[in-house]
Structures are given as structure tokens and as C-alpha cells.
C-alpha positions as CSV (number, residue, x, y, z in Angstrom):
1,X,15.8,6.8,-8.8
2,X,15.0,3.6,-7.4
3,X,16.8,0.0,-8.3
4,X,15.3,-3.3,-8.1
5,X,17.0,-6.6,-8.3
6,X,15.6,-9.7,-8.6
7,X,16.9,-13.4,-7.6
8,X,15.7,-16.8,-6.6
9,X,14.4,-18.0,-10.4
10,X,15.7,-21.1,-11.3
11,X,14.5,-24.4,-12.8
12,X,12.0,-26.5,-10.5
13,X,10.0,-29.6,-10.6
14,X,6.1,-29.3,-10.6
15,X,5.0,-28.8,-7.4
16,X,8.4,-27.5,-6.3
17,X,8.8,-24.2,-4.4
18,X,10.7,-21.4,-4.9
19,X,11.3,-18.2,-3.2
20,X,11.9,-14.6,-5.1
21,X,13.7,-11.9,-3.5
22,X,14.0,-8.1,-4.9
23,X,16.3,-5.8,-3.5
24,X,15.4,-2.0,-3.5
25,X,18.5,0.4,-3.4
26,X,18.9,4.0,-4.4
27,X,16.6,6.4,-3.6
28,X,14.1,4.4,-1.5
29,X,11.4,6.2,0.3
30,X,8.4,5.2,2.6
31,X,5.0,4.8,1.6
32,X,5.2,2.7,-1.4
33,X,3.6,-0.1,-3.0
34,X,5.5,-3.5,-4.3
35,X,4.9,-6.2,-6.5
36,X,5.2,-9.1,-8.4
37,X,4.7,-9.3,-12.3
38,X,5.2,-12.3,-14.5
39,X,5.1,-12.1,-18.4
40,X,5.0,-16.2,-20.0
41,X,6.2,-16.2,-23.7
42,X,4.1,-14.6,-26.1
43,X,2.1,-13.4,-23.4
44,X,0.7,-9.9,-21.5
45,X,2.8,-9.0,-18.2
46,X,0.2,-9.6,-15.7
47,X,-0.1,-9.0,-12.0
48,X,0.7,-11.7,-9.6
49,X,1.1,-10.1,-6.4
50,X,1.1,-6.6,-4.5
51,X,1.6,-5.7,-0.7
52,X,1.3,-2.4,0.5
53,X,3.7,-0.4,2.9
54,X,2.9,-1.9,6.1
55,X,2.4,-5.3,4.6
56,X,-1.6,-5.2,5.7
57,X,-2.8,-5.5,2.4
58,X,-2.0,-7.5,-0.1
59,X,-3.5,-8.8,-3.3
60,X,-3.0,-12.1,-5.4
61,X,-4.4,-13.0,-8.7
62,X,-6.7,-15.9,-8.4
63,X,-4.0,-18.4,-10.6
64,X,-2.0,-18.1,-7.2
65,X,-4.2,-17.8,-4.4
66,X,-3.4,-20.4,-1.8
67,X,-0.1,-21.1,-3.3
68,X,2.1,-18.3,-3.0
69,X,3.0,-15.5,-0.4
70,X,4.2,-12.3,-0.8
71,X,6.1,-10.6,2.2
72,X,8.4,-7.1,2.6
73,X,11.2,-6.1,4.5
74,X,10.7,-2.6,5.0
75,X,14.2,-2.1,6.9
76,X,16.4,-4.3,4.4
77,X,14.4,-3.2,1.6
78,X,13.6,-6.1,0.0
79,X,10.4,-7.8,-1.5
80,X,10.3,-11.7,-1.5
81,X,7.4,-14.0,-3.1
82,X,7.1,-17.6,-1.5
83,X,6.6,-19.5,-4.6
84,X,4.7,-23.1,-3.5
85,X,2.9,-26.0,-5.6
86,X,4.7,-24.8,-8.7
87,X,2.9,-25.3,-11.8
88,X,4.4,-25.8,-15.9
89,X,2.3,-22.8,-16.3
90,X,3.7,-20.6,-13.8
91,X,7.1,-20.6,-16.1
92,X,7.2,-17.1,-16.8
93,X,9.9,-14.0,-16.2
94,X,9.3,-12.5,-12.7
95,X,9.5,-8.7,-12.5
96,X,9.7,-6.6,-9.4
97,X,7.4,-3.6,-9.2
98,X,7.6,-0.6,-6.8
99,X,6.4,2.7,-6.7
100,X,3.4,4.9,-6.2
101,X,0.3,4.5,-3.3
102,X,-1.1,1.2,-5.5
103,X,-0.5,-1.6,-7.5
104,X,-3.3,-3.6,-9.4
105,X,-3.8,-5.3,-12.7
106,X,-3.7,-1.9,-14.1
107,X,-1.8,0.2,-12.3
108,X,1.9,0.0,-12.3
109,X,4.6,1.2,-10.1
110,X,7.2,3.2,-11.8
111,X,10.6,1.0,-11.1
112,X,11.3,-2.0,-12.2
113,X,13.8,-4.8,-12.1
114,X,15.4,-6.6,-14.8
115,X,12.9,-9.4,-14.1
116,X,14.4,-13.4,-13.0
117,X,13.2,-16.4,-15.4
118,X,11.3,-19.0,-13.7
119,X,11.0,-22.4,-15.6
120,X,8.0,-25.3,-13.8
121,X,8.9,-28.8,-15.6
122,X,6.0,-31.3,-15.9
């Protein structure tokens, strides 16, 4: 079993930055993907990043592309996203995503953290 905790959401001005960390713990292993999902009020969880193992591949949805970064520490275990240009409609609850050889818009991992509230003002 794998834990994931999230931290870094807080409450920022439009076109603020913030930066989300995930610490992995447990039964880590190598190999795996990690990721970023966000879920707005009455709305779907959706993808907003993924990185792969080595950190050579990553994918962003098009709402963040050019704005925010996704990065992994493979030997601390932890999973940030660089959070720039901050939108009201980035307000959503972050999640952090690990598991299995992929992550996209519909493919999961199987762990996942409690998730860390990030609110954009206007």
C-alpha cells in the first residue's frame, strides 16, 4: 500500500502562484506514474498533470499548458506541481495520483491522497 499526502493549497490572488507537494510513503516502488487531479464543485475530477518515472514525459491539459510545471523527486518521494498565473477557475481540490505504467484523462493510478483545496480570488 502506498500513501499520498498532499500540501501547498491555500487561498491566492489571481495570477498568484502556488506550489503543491505530495509525499509518497509506504510501500513505494519504481516504475510508476504520478499525477495531478483537480475536481471544481459540482464538477468531474479531471486530469491536470502526469510525469512519468524518469520525469521525461510529462503531460498537461491544455487549461494549464504554459502555466504550470510538474516535477518528481524520485529519491524523497515526492510529486510537486508549480502552480503560476493562477486563475478563479483553477479553484478546485488537488489530488495526487500514483500508480500503474500511465496516467491520462482516463487512466488512473491506483493511490490516492486526500486531495488539498485550492481557492483563485478575482
Amino acid at each position: 500500500q502506498v500513501q499520498l499526502v498532499e500540501s501547498g493549497g491555500g487561498l491566492v490572488q489571481a495570477g498568484g502562484s502556488l506550489r503543491l507537494s505530495c509525499a509518497a510513503s509506504g510501500r513505494t516502488y519504481s516504475g510508476y506514474f504520478m499525477g495531478w487531479f483537480r475536481q471544481a464543485p459540482g464538477k468531474e475530477r479531471e486530469l491536470v498533470a502526469a510525469i512519468d518515472w524518469t520525469g521525461g514525459s510529462t503531460y498537461y491539459a491544455d487549461f494549464v499548458k504554459g502555466r504550470f510545471t510538474i516535477s518528481r523527486d524520485n529519491v524523497g518521494n515526492m510529486l510537486y506541481l508549480q502552480m503560476n498565473s493562477l486563475k478563479p477557475e483553477d479553484t478546485a481540490v488537488y489530488y495526487c495520483n500514483a500508480g500503474g505504467r500511465r496516467i491520462t484523462p482516463s487512466i488512473q493510478g491506483r493511490y490516492w491522497g486526500q486531495g488539498t483545496q485550492v481557492t483563485v480570488s478575482s
